[in-house]
DRENBA-322815 format. One line per field, with one value per residue (C-alpha): x, y, z; residue in one letter; residue number from 1. Coordinates in Angstrom, 2 decimals. Example, Ala and Ser with C-alpha at 12.3 -4.5 7.8 and 13.67 -1.06 7.14 Angstrom:
<rs>
c1: (12.30:13.67)
c2: (-4.50:-1.06)
c3: (7.80:7.14)
res: (A:S)
n: (1:2)
</rs>
This chain:
<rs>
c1: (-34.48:-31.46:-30.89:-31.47:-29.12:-26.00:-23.36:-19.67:-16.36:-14.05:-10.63:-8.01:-4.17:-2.29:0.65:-0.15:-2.61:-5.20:-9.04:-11.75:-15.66:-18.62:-20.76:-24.54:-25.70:-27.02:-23.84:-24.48:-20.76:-22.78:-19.22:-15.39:-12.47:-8.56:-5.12:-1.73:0.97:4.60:7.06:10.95:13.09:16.31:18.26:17.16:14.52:13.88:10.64:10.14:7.35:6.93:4.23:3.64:2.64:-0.32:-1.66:-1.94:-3.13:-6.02:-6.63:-7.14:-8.96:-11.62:-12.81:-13.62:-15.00:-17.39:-18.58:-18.93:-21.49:-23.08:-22.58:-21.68:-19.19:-21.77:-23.50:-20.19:-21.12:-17.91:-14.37:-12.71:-9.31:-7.14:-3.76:-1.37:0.39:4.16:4.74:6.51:6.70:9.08:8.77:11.05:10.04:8.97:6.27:8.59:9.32:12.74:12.82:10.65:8.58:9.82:6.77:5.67:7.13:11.11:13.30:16.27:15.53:16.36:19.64:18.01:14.87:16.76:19.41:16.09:14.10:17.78:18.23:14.06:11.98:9.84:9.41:8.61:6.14:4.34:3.76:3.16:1.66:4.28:7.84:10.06:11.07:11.88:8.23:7.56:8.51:10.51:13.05:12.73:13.46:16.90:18.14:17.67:19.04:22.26:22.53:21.25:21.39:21.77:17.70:17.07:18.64:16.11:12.53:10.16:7.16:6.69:3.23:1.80:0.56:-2.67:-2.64:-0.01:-2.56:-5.18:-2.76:-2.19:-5.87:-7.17:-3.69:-4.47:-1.63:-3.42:-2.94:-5.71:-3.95:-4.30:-1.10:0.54:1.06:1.41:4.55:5.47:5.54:2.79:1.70:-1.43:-1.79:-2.01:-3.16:-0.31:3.36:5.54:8.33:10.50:10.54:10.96:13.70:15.38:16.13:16.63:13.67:11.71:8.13:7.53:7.60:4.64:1.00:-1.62:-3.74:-7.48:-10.52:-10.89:-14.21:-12.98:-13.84:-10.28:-10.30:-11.97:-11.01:-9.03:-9.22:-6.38:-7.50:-11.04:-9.58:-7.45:-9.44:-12.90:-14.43:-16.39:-14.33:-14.65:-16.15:-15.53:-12.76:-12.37:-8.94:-9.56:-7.07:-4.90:-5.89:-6.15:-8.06:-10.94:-11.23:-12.13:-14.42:-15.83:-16.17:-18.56:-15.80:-16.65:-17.43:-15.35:-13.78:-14.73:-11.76:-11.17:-8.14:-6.92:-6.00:-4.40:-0.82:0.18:-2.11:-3.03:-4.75:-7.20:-9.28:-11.22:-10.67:-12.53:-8.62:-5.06:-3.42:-0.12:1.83:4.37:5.15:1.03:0.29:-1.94:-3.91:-6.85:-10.10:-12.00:-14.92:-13.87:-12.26:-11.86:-8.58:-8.01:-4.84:-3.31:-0.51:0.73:2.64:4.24:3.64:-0.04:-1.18:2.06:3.18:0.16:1.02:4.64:3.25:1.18:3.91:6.83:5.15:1.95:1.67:1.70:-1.74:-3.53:-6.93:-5.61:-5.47:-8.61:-11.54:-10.17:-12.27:-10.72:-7.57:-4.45:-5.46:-8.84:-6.26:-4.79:-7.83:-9.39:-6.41:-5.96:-9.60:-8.49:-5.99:-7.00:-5.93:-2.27:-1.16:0.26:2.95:4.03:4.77:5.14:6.70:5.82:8.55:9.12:10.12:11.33:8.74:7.13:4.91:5.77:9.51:10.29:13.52:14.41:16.00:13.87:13.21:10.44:10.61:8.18:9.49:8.26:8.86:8.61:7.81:3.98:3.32:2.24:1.22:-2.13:-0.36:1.72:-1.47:-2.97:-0.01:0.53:-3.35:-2.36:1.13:-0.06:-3.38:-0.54:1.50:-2.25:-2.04:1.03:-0.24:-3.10:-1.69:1.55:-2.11:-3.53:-0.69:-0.84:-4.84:-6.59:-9.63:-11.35:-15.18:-15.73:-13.65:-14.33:-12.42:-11.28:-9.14:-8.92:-8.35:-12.09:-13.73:-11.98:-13.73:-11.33:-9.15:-11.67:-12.92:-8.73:-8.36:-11.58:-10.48:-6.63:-7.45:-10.73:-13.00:-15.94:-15.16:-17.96:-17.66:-18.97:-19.92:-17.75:-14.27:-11.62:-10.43:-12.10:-15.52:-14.34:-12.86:-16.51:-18.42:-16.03:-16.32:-20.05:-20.06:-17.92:-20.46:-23.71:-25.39:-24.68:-25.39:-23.02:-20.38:-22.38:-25.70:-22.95:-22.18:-26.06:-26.96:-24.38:-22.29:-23.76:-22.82:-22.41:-21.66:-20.50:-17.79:-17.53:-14.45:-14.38:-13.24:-11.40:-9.13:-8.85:-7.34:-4.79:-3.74:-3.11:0.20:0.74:1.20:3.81:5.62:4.95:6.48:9.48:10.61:10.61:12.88:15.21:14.99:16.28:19.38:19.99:18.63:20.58:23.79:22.05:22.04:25.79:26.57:24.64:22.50:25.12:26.92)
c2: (-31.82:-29.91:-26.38:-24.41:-21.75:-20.64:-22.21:-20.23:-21.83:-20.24:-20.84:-19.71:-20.77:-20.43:-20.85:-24.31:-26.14:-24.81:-24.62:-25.19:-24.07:-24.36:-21.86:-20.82:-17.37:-17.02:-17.74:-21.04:-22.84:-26.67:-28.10:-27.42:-29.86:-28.47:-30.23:-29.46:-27.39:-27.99:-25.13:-25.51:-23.93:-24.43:-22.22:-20.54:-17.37:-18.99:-19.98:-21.75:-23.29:-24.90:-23.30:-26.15:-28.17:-25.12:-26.12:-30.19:-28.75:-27.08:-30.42:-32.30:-30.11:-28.93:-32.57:-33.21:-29.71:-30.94:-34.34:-33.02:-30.48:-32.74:-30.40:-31.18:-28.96:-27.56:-26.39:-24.00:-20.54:-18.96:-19.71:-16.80:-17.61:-15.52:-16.37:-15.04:-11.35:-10.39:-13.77:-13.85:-16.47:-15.84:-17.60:-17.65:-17.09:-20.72:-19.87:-22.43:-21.91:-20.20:-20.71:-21.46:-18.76:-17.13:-17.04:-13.37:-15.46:-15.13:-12.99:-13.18:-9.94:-7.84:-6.55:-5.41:-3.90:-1.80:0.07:0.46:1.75:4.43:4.83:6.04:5.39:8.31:7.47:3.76:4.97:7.78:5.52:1.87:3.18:1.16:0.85:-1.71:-4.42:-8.31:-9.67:-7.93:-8.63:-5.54:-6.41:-10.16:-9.68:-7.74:-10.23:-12.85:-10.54:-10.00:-13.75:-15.57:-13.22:-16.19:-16.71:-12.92:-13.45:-15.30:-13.83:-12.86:-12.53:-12.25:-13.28:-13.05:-16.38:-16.02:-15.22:-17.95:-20.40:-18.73:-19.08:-22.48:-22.59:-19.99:-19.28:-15.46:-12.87:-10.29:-9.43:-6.55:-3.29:-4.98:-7.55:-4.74:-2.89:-6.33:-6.36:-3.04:-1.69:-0.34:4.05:5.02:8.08:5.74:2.75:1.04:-0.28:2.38:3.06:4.97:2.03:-0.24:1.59:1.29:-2.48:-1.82:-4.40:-3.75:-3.24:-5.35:-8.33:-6.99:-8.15:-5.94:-4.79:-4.91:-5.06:-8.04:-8.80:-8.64:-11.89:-12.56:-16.25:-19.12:-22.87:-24.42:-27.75:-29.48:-27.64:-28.66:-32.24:-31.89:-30.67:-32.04:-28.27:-27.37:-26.15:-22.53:-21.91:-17.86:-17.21:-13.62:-12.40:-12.04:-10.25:-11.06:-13.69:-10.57:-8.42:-11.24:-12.43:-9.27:-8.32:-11.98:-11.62:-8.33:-5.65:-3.26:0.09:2.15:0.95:-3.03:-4.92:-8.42:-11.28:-14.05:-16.62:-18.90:-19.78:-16.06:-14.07:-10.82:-7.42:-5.77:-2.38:-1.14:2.88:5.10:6.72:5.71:5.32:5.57:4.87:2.49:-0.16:-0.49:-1.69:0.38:-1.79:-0.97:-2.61:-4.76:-1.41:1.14:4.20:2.51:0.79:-1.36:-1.28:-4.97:-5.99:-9.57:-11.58:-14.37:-17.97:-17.75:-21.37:-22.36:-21.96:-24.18:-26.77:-26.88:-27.42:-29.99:-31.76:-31.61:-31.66:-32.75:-35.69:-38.34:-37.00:-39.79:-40.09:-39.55:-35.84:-35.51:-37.11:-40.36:-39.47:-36.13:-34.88:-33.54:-30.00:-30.85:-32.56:-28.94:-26.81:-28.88:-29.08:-25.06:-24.84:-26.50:-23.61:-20.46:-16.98:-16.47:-20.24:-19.71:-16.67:-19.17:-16.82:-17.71:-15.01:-16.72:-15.47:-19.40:-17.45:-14.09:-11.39:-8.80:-6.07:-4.49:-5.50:-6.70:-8.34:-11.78:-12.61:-12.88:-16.51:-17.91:-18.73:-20.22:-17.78:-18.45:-22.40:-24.19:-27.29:-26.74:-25.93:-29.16:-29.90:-28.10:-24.68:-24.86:-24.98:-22.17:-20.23:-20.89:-19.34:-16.18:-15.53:-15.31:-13.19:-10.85:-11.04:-9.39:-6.86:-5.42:-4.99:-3.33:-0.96:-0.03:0.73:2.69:4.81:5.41:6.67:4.14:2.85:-0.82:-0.58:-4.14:-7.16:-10.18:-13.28:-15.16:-18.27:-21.89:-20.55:-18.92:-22.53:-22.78:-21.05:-20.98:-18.91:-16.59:-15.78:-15.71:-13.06:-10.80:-11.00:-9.98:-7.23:-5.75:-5.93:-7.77:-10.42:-11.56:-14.72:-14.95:-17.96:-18.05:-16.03:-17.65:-16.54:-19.03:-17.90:-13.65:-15.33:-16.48:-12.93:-11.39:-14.05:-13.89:-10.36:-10.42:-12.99:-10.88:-13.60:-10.18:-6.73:-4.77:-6.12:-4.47:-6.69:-9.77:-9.08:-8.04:-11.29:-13.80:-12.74:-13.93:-14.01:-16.76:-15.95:-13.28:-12.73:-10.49:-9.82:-10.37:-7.13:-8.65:-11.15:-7.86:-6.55:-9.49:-9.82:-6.53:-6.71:-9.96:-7.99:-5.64:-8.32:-10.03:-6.38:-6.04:-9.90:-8.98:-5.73:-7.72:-11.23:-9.65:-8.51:-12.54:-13.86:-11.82:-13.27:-16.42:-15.82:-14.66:-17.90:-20.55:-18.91:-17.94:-21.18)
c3: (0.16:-0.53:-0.55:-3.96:-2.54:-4.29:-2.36:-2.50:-1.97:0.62:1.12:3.38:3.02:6.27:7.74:8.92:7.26:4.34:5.10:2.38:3.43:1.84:2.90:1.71:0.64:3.97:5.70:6.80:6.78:5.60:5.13:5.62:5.56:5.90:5.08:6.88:5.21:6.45:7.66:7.43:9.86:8.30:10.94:14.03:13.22:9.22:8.09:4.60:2.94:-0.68:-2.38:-4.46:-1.00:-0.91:-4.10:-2.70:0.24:-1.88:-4.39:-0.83:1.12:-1.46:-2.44:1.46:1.83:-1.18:0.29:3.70:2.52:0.28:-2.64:-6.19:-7.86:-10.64:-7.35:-6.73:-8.32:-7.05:-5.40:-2.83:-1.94:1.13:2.27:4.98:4.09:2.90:1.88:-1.63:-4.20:-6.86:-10.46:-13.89:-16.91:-17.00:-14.48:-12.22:-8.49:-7.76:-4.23:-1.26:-0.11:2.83:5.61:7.55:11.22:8.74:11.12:8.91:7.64:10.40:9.29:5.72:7.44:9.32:6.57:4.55:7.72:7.96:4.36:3.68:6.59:5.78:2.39:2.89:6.06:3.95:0.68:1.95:5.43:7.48:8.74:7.52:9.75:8.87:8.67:5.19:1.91:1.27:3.39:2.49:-0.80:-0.01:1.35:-1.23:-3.36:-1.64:-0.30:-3.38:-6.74:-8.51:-8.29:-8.42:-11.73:-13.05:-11.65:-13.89:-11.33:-8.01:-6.73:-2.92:-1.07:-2.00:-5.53:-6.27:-5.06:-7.24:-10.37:-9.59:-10.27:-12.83:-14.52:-13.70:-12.21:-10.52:-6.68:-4.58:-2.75:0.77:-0.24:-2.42:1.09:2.70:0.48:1.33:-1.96:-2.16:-3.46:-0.66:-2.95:-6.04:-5.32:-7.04:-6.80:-5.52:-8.26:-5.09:-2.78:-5.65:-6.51:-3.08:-3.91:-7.27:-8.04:-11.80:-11.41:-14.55:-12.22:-9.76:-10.65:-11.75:-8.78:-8.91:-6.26:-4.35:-5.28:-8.83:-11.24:-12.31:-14.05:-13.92:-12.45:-15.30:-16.52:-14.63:-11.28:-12.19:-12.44:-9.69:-6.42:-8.07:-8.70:-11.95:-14.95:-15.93:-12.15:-11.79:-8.81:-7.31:-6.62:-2.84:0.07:2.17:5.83:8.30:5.43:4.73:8.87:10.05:7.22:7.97:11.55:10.94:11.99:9.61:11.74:13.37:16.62:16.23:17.18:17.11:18.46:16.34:18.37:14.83:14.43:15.11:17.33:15.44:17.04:14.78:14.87:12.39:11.54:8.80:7.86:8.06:11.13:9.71:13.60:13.02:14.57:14.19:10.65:8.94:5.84:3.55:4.67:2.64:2.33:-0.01:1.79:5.29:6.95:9.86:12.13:13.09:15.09:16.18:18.38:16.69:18.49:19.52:18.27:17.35:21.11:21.93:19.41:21.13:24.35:23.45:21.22:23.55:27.07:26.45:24.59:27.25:28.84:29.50:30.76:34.42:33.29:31.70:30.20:28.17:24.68:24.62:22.42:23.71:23.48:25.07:27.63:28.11:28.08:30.54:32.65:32.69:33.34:37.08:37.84:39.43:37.90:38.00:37.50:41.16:39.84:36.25:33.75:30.04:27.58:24.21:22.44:20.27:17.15:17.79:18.28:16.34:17.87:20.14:20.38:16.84:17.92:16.58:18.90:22.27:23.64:25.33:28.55:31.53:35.28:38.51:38.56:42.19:43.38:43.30:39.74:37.14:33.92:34.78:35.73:32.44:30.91:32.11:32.17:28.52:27.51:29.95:28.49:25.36:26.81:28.07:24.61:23.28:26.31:25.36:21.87:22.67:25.24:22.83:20.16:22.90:23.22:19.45:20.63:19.13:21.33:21.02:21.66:21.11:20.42:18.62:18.89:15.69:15.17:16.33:19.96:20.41:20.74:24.87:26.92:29.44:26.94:26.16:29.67:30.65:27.90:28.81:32.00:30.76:28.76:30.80:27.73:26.62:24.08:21.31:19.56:15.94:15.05:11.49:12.96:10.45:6.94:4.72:5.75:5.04:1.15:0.76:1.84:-0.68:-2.97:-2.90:-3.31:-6.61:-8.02:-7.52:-4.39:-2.20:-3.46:-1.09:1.25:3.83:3.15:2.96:6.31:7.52:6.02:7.15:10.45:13.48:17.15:19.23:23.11:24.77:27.80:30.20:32.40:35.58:37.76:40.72:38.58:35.77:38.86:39.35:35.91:35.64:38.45:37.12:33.56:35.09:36.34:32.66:31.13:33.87:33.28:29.50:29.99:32.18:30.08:26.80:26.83:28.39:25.38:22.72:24.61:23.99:20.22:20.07:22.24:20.52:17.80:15.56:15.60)
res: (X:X:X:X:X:X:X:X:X:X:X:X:X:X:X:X:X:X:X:X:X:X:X:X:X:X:X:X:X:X:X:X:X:X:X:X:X:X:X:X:X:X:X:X:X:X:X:X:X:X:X:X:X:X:X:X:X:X:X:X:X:X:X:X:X:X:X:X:X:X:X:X:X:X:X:X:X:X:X:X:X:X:X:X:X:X:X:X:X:X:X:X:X:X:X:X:X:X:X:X:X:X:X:X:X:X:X:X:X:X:X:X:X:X:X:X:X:X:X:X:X:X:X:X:X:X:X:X:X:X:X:X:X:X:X:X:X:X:X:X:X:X:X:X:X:X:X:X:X:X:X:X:X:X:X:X:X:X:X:X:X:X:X:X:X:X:X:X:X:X:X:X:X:X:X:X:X:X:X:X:X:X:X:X:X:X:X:X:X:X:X:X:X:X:X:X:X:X:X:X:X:X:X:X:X:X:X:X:X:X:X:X:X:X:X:X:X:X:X:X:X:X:X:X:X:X:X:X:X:X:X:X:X:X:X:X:X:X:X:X:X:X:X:X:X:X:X:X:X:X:X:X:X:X:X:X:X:X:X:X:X:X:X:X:X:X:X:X:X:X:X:X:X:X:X:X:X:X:X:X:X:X:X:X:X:X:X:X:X:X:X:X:X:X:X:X:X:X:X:X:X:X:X:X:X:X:X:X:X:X:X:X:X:X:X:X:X:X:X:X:X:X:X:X:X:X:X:X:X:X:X:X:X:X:X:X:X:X:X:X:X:X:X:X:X:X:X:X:X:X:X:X:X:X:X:X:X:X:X:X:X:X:X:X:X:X:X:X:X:X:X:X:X:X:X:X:X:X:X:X:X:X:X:X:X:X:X:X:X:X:X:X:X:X:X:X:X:X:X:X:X:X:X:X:X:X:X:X:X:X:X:X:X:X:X:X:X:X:X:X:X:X:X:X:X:X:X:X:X:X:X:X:X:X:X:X:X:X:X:X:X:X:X:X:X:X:X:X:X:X:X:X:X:X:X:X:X:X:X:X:X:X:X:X:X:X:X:X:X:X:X:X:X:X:X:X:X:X:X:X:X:X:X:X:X:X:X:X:X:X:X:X:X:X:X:X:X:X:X:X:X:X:X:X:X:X:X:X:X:X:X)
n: (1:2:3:4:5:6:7:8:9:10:11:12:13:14:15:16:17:18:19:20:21:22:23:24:25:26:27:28:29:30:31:32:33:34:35:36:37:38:39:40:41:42:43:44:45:46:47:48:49:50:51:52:53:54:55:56:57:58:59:60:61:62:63:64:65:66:67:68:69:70:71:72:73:74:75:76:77:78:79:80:81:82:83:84:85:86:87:88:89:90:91:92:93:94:95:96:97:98:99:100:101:102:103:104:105:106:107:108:109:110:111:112:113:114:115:116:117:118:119:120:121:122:123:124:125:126:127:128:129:130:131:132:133:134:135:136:137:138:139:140:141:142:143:144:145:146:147:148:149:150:151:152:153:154:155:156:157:158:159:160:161:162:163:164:165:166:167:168:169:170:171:172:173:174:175:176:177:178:179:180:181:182:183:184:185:186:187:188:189:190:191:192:193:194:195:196:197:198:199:200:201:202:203:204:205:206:207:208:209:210:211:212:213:214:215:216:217:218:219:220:221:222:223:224:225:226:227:228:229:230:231:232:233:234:235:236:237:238:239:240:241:242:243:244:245:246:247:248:249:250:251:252:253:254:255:256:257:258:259:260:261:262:263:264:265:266:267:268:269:270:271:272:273:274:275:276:277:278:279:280:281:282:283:284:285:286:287:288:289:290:291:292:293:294:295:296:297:298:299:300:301:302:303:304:305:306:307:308:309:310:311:312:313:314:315:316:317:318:319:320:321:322:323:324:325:326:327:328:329:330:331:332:333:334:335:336:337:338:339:340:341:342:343:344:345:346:347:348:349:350:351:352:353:354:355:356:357:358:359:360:361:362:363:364:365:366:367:368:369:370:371:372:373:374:375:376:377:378:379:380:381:382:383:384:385:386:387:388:389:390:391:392:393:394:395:396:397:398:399:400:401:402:403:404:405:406:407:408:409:410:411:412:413:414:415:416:417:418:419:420:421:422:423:424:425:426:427:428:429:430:431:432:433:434:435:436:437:438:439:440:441:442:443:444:445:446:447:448:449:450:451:452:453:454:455:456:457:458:459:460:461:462:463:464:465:466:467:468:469:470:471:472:473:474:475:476:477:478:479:480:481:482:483:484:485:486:487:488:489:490:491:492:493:494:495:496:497:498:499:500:501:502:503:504:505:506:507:508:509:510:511)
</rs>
């Protein structure tokens, strides 16, 4: 007999594929499907997507999402859609697509973000609770506007990931305060655009959407959506938040001094704080509960780096390496699980696009030190899941100097399922890591989503109701103890590596 629950639709677009869940008003995911998004690179440190490809991505993944939960549209009561922050989609006053939308990983930026950062960093810090730099929109949008005023010409909105999806669907224009200061634009005093930074680009704040809660009913799925992705026409959708705003929330990080890790295409540092921390180059955003924030900072290849690995060095695992059922990433996780700590002094800096905290420089490369004649695949491996667990180090330690203390962190993303990950980045960082058993994005749209519809009366008994734990890790001390000189060699490497790799740029980059 099937359940008589109400049944919410959660959706998540990011920056590689789009994920659709079904999930029951007691937080039981009964059905999820996803469908890849492509990312242009055009030149070195550019990242471009087609938003129309989001809203195929959504009429593909929702019909799958549907039969794998054995649930009929009319059993839908409400849609929650999140999508990755700062990205910008820019329409004329056809509603058409000017240009692709420029992703948060876009370095091109840099030169803009820093005259603004010279011309009113204070400003732009105190109102929109962060500094500029070339992953958010502020900055992106100078530089269209000095390389390509031709299509500035002709915008007449400007919509964030998440909400273009959403008026792809409903026909709505609305966006929630967690993008607005995603965008940079943002008033904290306010809660609304910021006429003084808008001003600094000369951009007209008739083109920014109206900004409401995201729990807010905003529109309904329209016929041709309806039609489309096989939902229910006139099915209420909320205007959700922004990836980082809705996974946290999701994952139950809603007190002060929860963390959590997102180990998805980008890995992402979270804390949850009851005030601002306004301490750039930690980004300061408004939490999904009323009157509380959450810090987050990232390193830019997390999953990304893994999907290289597996693409370019990986792909000819056979079942020599590892169990002959098992994927290539299985391959690699079971491979790394082999290694000892340490990967026998292999080093990876995973530095694939640039890096943002706590460098934000374009222009650093990755790199694998430490090569001899002993290390294989199954080093590589491992050394791959511990770069990256020392990418999060330097994160956390550039937060703790800011003051801010983790109590607890929980691990979100694609990444969480490998245990060997998870017990490498305990053991990393020194901390215990919890695993939820719903850590990504699409599950957080649904909790928001279900509160907007009335299945949860707070966002606090959404989370009481739903989040539950799965495992927990605890790090080892002796191997804390290695990582921890293997993580000054990680930092000194860095120091010494960079100024190398901006040559590299004026060599070869430029050209």
């Amino acid at each position: 007999m099937k359940s008589t629950m109400p049944y919410i639709l959660g959706v998540d677009l990011g920056a590689g594929s789009l994920k659709a869940s079904l999930v029951r008003s007691d937080g039981v995911v009964v059905g999820h499907a996803s469908h890849p998004i492509d990312t242009l690179t055009p030149k070195f440190g550019w990242s471009e997507q087609d938003p129309e490809q989001w809203y195929t991505a959504f009429c593909n993944a929702v019909p799958r999402a549907l039969r794998a939960a054995d649930v009929s549209a009319e059993a839908v009561d409400v849609v929650g859609i999140s999508g990755g922050a700062h990205i910008q989609v820019l329409l004329d006053s056809q509603d058409q697509i000017i240009r692709p939308a420029l992703l948060w990983s876009d370095q091109r930026s840099a030169e803009e973000a820093q005259e603004l950062h010279e011309l009113a960093g204070d400003t732009i810090i105190t109102s929109s609770m962060n500094k500029a730099n070339a992953t958010w929109t502020l900055p992106q949008l100078l530089w269209i506007k000095r390389h390509e005023p031709e299509n500035i010409a002709r915008v007449a909105k400007l919509f964030l990931a998440k909400d273009y999806l959403r008026f792809r669907i409903t026909g709505d224009w609305h966006t929630d305060f967690s993008d607005a200061v995603g965008a940079l634009m943002a008033d904290a005093e306010s809660g609304g655009w910021s006429q003084a930074i808008c001003q600094l680009i000369d951009w007209p704040t008739a083109t920014l959407p109206p900004i409401v809660d995201p729990w807010e009913v905003v529109g309904a799925v329209a016929a041709g959506a309806a039609e489309d992705a096989g939902l229910r026409q006139g099915t209420p959708v909320v205007t959700g938040s922004n990836d980082t705003t809705v996974e946290l929330f999701g994952a139950g990080a809603i007190s002060p001094g929860q963390g959590a890790i997102k180990l998805a295409t980008a890995g992402v540092l979270f804390l949850t704080v009851d005030q601002p921390i306004v301490n750039p180059p930690v980004s300061c955003y408004p939490h999904i509960i009323p009157g509380m924030y959450y810090t987050a900072t990232g390193t830019n290849s997390c999953a990304s780096a893994h999907r290289w690995l597996a693409d370019e060095i990986f792909a000819s695992a056979t079942a020599n390496d590892a169990d002959e059922t098992a994927t290539t990433f299985e391959v690699m996780d079971q491979m790394a699980a082999q290694v000892s700590p340490g990967s026998k002094g292999l080093i990876f800096h995973p530095y694939l696009q640039g890096e943002r905290a706590p460098y934000w420089d374009p222009y650093l490369r990755a790199d694998f030190i430490g090569i001899t004649m002993q290390h294989s695949r199954r080093h590589f491996a491992r050394a791959l899941y511990e770069g990256i667990a020392f990418s999060i180090r330097d994160l956390m330690e550039s937060s703790r100097v800011e003051g801010l203390e983790f109590k607890e962190i929980r691990l979100l993303g694609g990444g969480a399922r490998s245990g060997t990950w998870r017990q490498i980045i305990s053991d990393v960082l020194g901390v215990e890591v919890i695993r939820p058993e719903s850590g990504d994005a699409s599950f957080g749209a649904a909790l928001v989503a279900g509160v907007g519809a009335g299945i949860f009366s707070s966002l606090q008994e959404a989370v009481q109701r739903c989040v539950r734990i799965l495992d927990h890790c605890q790090p080892d001390p002796d191997t804390h103890d290695l990582y921890s000189d293997l993580f000054a060699v990680y930092k000194d490497a860095q120091q010494a590596l960079a100024p190398l790799d901006h040559r590299l740029y004026k060599l070869i980059g430029e050209s």
